[in-house]
C-alpha positions in Angstrom: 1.2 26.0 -3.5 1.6 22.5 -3.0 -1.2 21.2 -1.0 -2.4 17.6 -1.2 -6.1 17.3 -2.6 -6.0 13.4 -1.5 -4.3 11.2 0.6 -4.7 7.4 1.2 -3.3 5.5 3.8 -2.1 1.9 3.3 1.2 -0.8 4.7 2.8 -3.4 4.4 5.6 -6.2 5.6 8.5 -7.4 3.3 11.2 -10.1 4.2 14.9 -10.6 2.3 18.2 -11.4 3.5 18.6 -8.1 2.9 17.5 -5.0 5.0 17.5 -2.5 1.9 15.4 -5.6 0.1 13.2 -5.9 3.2 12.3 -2.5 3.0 11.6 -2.6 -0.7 9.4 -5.6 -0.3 7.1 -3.8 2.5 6.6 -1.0 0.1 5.7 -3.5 -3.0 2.9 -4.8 -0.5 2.0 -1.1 0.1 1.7 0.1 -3.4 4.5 2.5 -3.3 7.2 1.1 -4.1 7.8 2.5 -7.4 7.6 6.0 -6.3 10.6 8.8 -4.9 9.0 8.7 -1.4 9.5 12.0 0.2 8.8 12.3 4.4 6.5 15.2 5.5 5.9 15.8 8.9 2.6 15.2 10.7 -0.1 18.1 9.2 -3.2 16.4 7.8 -4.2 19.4 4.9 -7.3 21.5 5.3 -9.8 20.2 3.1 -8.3 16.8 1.9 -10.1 14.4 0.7 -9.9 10.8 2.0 -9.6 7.9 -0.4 -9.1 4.6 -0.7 -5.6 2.5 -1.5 -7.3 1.2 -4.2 -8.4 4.4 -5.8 -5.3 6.2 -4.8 -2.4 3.6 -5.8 -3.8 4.3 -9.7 -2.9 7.8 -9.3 0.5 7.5 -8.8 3.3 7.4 -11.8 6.4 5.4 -11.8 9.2 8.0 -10.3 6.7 10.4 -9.5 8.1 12.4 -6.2 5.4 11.7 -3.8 5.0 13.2 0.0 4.1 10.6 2.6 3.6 10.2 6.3 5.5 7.1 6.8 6.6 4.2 10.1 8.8 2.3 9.4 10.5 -0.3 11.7 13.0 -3.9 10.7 14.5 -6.4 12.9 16.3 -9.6 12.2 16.0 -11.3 15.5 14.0 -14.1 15.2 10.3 -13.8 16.2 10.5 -10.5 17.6 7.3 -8.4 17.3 7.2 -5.3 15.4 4.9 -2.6 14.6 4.7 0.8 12.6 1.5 3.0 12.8 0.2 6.0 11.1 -2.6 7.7 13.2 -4.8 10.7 11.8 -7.0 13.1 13.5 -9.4 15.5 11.4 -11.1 18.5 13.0 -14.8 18.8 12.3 -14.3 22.1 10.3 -12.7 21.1 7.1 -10.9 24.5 6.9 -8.7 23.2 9.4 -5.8 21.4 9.7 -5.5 18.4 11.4 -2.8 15.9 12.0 -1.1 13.1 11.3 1.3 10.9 13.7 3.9 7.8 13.4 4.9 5.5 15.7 6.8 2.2 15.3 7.3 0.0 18.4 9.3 -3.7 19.8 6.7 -5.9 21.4 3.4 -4.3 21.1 0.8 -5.8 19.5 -0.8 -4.4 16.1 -4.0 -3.0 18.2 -1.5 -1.3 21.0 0.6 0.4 18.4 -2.6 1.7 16.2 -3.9 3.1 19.4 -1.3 5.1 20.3 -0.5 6.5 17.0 -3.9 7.4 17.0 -4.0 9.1 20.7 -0.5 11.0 19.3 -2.8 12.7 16.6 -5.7 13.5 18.5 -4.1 14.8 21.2 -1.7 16.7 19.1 -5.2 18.3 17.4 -7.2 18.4 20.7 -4.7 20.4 22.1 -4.6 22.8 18.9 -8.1 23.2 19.3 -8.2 24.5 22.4 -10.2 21.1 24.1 -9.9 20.5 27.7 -8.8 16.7 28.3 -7.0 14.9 31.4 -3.6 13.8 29.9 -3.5 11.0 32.7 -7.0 9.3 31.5 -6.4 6.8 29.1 -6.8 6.9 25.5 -10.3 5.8 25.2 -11.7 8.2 28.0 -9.8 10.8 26.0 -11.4 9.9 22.5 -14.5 10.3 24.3 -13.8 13.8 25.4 -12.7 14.6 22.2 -15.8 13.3 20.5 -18.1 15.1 23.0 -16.5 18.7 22.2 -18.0 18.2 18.6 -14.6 19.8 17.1 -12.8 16.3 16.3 -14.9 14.2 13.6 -12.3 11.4 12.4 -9.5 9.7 14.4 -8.1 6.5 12.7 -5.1 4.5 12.2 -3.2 2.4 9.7 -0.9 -0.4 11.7 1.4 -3.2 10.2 2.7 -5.8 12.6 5.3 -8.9 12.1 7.1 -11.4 13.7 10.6 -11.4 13.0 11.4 -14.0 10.6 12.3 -17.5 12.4 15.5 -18.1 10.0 16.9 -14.1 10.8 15.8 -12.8 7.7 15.6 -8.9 7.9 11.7 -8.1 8.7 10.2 -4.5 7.9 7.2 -3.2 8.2 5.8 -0.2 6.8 2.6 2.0 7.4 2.2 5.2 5.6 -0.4 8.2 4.4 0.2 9.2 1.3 -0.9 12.5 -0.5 -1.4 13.0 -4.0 -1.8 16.7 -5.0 
């Protein structure tokens, strides 16, 4: 079975008259670039360890086919905000799953977007778990819930956010979690 052991989150912005280049750029500020990047969907593994970029980046080999949670968003209109978030809950018992959301967004600021990705996850897990929560509260009366029934330990998030280049230069930003088995 191939369940990842670690994963490490980490992001990043690029900028090129070129989209494709854009892109390429954000992951070279991520650490990532040099690998075959395949999209999972949002399930943080049971029992996975958390490291850092800086440990985890190391780990990886040129070409390697490597799973990821990944945002990604790009624009070329000048000065236009954009955001892409990875957001993570983790259940107190490690034998359970937990989750893993992504959310990229026009306009919102960096703090906004990690926020919600972060809501997305935890509710996601809350409601997995069986917790009783108002969906209509916001977020941080939520978190608080969740904290309370003892059966959520982490929620974070991992946000990149850019202004659109001034001159129209494609802008992309990337935030990912990436597992290393």
């Amino acid at each position: 079975m191939n369940i990842p052991r670690l994963v490490f989150f980490t992001k990043g912005a690029g900028k090129h008259k070129d989209k494709l280049q854009s892109f390429e750029l954000a992951l070279r500020v991520a650490g990532i670039e040099k690998c075959n990047l395949v999209r999972v969907s949002s399930i943080f593994p049971p029992n996975c360890k958390i490291v850092t970029k800086e440990q985890g980046v190391p780990m990886l080999k040129a070409g390697q086919v490597v799973f990821c949670v990944m945002s990604e968003n790009s624009t070329n209109e000048p000065n236009r905000m954009i955001t892409a978030s990875v957001g993570m809950a983790v259940p107190s018992e490690q034998e359970h799953y937990g989750y893993l959301s992504e959310h990229h967004a026009y306009g919102e600021t960096e703090e906004k977007s990690g926020d919600y990705a972060e809501d997305l996850a935890a509710t996601m897990l809350a409601s997995t778990l069986g917790i009783e929560f108002d969906p209509a509260k916001n977020y941080d009366e939520r978190k608080e819930t969740y904290r309370m029934s003892g059966k959520i330990v982490k929620t974070r998030n991992i946000t990149q956010a850019a202004r659109g280049d001034k001159n129209g230069l494609w802008t992309t930003v990337v935030a990912a979690a990436v597992f290393i088995l």
